[in-house]
C-alpha positions as CSV (number, residue, x, y, z in Angstrom):
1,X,0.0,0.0,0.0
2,X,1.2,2.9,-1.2
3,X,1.5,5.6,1.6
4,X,1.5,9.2,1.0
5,X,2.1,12.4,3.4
6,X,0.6,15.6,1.9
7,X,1.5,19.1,3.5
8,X,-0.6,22.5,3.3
9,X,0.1,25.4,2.9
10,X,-0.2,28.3,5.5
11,X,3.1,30.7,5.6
12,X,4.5,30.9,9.2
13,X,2.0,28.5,10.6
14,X,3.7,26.2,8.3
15,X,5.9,25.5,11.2
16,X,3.5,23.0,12.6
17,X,4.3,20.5,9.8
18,X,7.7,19.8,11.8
19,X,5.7,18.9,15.0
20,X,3.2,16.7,13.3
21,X,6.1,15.0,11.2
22,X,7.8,14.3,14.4
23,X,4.9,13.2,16.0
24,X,4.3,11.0,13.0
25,X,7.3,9.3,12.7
26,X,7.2,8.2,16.2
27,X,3.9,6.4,15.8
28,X,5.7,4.5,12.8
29,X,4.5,6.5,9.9
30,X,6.8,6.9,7.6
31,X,5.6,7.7,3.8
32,X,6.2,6.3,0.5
33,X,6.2,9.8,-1.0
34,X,5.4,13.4,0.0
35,X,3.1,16.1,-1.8
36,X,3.9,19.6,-0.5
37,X,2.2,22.9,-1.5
38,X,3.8,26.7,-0.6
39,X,5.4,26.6,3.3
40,X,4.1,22.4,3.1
41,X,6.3,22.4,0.0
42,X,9.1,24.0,1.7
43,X,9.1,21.6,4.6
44,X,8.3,18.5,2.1
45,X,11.4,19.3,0.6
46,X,13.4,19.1,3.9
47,X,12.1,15.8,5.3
48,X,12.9,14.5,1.9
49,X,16.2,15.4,1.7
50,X,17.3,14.8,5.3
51,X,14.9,11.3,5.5
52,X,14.5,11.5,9.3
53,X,11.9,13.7,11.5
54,X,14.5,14.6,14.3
55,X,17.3,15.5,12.1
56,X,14.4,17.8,10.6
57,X,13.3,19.3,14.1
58,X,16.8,20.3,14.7
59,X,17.4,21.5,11.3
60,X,14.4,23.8,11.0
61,X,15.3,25.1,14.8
62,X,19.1,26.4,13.1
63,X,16.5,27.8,9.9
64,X,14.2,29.3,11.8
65,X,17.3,31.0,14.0
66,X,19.1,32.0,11.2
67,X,15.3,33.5,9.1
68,X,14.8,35.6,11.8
69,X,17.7,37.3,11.6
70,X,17.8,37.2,7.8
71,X,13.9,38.2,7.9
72,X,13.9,40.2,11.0
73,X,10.4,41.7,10.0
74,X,7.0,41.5,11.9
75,X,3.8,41.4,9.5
76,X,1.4,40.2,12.0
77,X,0.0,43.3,12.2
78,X,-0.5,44.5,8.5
79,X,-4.5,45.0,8.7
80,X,-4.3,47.6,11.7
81,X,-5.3,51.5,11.0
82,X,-2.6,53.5,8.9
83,X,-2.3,57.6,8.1
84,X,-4.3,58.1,5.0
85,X,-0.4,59.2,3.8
86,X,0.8,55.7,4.1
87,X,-2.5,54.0,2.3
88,X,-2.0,56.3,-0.4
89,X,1.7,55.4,-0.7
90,X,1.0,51.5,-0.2
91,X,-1.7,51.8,-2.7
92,X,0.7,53.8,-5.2
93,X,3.5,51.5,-4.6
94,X,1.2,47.8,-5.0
95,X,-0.1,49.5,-8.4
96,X,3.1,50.4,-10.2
97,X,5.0,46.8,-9.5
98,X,3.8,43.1,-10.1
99,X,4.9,41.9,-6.5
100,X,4.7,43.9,-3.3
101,X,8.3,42.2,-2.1
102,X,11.1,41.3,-4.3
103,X,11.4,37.3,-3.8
104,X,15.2,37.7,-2.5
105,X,14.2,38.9,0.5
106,X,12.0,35.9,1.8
107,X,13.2,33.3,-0.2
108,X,16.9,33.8,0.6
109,X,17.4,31.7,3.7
110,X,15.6,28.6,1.4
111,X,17.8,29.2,-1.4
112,X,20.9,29.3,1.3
113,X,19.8,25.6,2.7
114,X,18.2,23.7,-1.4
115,X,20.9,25.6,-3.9
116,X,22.6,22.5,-4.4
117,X,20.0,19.8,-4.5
118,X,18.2,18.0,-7.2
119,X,15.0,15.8,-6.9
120,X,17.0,13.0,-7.8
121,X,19.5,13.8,-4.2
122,X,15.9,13.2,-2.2
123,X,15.6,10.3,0.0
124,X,12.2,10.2,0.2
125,X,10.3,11.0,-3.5
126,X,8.6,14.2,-3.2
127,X,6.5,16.2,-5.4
128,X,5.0,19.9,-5.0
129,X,2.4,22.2,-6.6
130,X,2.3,25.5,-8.3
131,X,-0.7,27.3,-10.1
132,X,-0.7,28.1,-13.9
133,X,-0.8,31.9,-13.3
134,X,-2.6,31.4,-17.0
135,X,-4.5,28.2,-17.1
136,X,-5.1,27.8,-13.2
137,X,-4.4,24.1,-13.5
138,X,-2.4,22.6,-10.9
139,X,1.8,21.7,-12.3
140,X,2.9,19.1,-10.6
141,X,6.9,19.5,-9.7
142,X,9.1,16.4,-9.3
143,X,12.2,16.9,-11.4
144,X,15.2,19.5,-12.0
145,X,16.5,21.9,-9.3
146,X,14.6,21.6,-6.1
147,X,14.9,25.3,-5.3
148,X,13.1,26.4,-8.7
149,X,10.1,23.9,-8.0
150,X,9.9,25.1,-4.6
151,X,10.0,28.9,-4.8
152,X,7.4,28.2,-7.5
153,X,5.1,26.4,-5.3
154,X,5.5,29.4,-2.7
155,X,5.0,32.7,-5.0
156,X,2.1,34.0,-3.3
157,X,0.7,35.9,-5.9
158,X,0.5,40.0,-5.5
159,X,2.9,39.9,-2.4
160,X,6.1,38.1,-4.8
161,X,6.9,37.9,-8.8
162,X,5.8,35.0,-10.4
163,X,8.5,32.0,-11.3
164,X,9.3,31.1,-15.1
165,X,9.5,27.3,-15.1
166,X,8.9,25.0,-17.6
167,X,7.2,27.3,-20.3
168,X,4.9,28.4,-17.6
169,X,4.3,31.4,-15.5
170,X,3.9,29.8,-11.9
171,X,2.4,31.2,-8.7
172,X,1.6,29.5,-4.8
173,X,0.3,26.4,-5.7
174,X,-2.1,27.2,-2.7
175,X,-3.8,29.9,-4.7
176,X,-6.4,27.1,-5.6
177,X,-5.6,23.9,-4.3
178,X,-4.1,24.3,-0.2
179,X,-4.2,21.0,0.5
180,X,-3.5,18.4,-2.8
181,X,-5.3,15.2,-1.5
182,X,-6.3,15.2,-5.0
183,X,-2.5,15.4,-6.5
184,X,-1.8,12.9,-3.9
185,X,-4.4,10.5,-5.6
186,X,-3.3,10.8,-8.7
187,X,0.4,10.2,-8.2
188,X,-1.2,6.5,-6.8
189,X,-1.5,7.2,-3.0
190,X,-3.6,4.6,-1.7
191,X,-3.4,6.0,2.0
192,X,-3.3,9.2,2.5
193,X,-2.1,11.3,5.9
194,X,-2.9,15.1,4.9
195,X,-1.8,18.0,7.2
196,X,-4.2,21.2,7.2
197,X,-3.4,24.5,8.1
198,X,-6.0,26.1,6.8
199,X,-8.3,25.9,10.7
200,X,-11.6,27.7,11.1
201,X,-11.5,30.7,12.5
202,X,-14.2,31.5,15.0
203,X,-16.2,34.3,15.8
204,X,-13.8,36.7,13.9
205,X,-13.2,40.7,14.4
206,X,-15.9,43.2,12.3
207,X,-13.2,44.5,9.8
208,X,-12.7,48.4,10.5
209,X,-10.2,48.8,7.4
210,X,-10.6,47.9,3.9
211,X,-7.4,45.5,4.2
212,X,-9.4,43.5,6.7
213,X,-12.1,43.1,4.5
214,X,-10.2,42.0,1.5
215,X,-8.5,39.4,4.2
216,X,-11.7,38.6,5.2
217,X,-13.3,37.7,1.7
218,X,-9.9,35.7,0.8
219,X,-10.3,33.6,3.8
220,X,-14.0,32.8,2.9
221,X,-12.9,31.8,-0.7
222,X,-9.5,29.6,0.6
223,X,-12.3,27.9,3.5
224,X,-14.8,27.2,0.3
225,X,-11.7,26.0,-1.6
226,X,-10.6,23.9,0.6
227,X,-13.9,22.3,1.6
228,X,-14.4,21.8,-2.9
229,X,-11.1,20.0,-2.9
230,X,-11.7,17.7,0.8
231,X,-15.0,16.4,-1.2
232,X,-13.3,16.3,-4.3
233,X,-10.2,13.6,-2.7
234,X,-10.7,12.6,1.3
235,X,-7.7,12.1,3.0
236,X,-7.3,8.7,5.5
237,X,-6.2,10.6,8.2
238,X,-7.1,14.9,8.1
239,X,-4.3,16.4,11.2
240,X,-5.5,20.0,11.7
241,X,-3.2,21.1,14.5
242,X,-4.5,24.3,16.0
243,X,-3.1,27.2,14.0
244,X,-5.5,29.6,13.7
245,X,-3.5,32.2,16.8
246,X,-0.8,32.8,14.4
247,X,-0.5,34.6,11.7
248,X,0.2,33.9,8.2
249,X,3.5,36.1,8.4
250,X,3.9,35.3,12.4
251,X,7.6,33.8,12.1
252,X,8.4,34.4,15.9
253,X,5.7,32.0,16.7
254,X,7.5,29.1,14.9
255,X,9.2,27.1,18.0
256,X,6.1,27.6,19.6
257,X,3.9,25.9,17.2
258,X,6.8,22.9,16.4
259,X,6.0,22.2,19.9
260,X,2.8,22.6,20.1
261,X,2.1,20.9,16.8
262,X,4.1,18.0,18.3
263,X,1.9,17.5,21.4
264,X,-1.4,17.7,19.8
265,X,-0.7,15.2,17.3
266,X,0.8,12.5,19.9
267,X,-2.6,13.2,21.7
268,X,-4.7,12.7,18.3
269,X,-3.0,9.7,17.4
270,X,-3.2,8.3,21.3
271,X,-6.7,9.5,21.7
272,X,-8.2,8.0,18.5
273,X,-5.9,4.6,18.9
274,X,-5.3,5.9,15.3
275,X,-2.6,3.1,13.3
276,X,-0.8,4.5,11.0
């Protein structure tokens, strides 16, 4: 039986992958192949190449060490009340330029750590998934240089360029499918162990700003998204560590969610006597 683990997307909360992974391997689960999508891909990638979930806790504690230092900045409060000065500059600057961050900035600690690889280097066979910024199909990713197929899975669209890869214009591969059960399926998973970042919020804030409101609707469309694709290809076993405290840019919360991550998905498994 072919055994799959497929990883989410989510940005900083993407840090909860390590804790589940962890908590994963302990049980005995150990996959056949992975299927990563933006931060999911990014951490894919790393328990492929190293093969082993505590040589991938202690890694991503030295990444995470090193990214905060490298990426120093704090987002998490982006939707808060500006000067009418600065909304006017923000909204001049977003409409003269195709991303609102050059990728260099965010992407330079991943390029430090996957330069050198190639798919083929992986111990464990990995695939992840961009968006057609043209055709909005999913591009599945499994060959060349793992850095390309990576920062292509991770291009959040608006916020950095898109990546020219294989005669395509690629964006976040999360743009339309955040959690690719389906891509799973169709690369012959028979059981299927997805992680899910993508937790209901509850009782959310009125929105005061127009940013909130736009981050509003495009949480409503990635919940309806994500509930399309879930029908679409069920996983086995659906790990939905809670996430939603942290934000999609909250990288100072990252040893706190490895850990907590780790717990909650020890208790799952325990809980539900859950074999995996």
């Amino acid at each position: 039986m072919r055994k799959a683990l497929v990883l989410g997307g989510g940005g900083a909360k993407g840090a909860a992958h390590v804790g589940v992974i962890r908590a994963l391997e302990k049980a005995g689960f150990r996959p056949d192949f992975i299927v990563g999508v933006s931060i999911g891909a990014v951490v894919g990638a790393g328990y492929a190449l190293l093969g082993d979930a505590s040589l991938l806790w202690q890694y991503s504690i030295k990444v995470y060490k090193k990214a905060l230092k490298f990426f120093p900045f704090d987002f998490s409060d982006l939707d808060r009340k500006y000067s009418l000065f600065f909304a006017k500059l923000g909204c001049w600057y977003m409409s003269s330029r195709i991303s609102a961050l050059p990728s260099w900035i965010y992407f330079g600690i991943f390029r430090h750590y996957l330069k050198r690889f190639r798919f083929e280097d992986l111990k464990i066979p990995f695939c992840c998934i961009a968006c057609d910024l043209n055709s909005g199909e999913d591009v599945f990713l499994s060959s060349g240089r793992l850095l390309e197929a990576v920062e292509a899975s991770m291009s959040i669209p608006g916020i950095f360029p898109p990546i020219k890869l294989q005669g395509r214009l690629l964006v976040d591969g999360g743009t339309l499918n955040n959690l690719p059960v389906s891509a799973a399926r169709k690369l012959g998973a028979e059981y299927v162990v997805a992680v899910d970042l993508m937790e209901k919020q509850h009782n959310p804030r009125k929105p005061e700003t127009s940013n909130q409101i736009l981050s509003v609707i495009n949480k409503a469309i990635m919940e309806k998204l994500s509930n399309l694709r879930r029908e679409e290809a069920k996983a086995d076993l659906l790990i939905t560590p809670p996430v939603s405290h942290v934000g999609t840019l909250e990288f100072r919360k990252s040893f706190e969610l490895m850990e907590s991550s780790y717990t909650y998905t020890k208790g799952l498994l325990k809980k539900r006597e859950i074999r995996v």
